[in-house]
N, C-alpha and C positions, 0 to 999 in steps of 0.2 A: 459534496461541494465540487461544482467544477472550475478547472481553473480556466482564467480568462488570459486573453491572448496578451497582456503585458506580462502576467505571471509564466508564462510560457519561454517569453525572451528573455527575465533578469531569473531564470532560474539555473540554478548550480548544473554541470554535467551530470548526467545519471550515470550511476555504475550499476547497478545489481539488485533486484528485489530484495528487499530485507526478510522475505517469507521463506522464498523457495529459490533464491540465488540465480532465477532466470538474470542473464545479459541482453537478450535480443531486444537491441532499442526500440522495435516497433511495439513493441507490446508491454514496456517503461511507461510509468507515470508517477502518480504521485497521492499520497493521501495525510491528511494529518491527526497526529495524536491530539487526546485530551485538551495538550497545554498549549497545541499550537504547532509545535515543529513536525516539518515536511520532510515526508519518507518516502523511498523512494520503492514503488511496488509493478508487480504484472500485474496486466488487464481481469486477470482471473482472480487476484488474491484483493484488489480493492474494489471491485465487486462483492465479493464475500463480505471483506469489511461495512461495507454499506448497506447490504441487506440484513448484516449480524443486528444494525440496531443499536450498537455499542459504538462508543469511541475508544479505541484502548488508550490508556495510560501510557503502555510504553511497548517499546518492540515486542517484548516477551511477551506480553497479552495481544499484540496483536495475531504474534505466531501460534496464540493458542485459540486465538476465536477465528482464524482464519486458516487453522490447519487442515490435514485432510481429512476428511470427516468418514472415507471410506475405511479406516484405520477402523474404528471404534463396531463399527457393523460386524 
């Protein structure tokens, strides 16, 4: 889902990918869980997320379907 440009303005500061702890606000956005609440992710982990096909429930699932998948190889 992309966000549209009023959700862009009345949105909270970004701090920190909830994946992988990237800062660097150019590459900040945003995806959301299950119930609805907006999290804050890099360009790389809510891509993942989106092609995952899933909506995760909660951080921790999102950490696990958008983890590194080179790990597991």
């Amino acid at each position: 889902m992309r966000m549209g440009n009023r959700d862009r303005r009345t949105a909270p500061e970004v701090g920190a990918c909830v994946v992988c702890g990237s800062t660097d606000a150019r590459v900040l956005s945003f995806t959301r869980l299950l119930q609805g609440e907006r999290v804050t992710v890099c360009g790389s982990h809510k891509t993942a997320h989106h092609r995952s096909e899933m909506i995760a429930r909660s951080i921790e699932e999102l950490r696990a379907i958008t983890g590194d998948r080179r790990k597991s190889a």
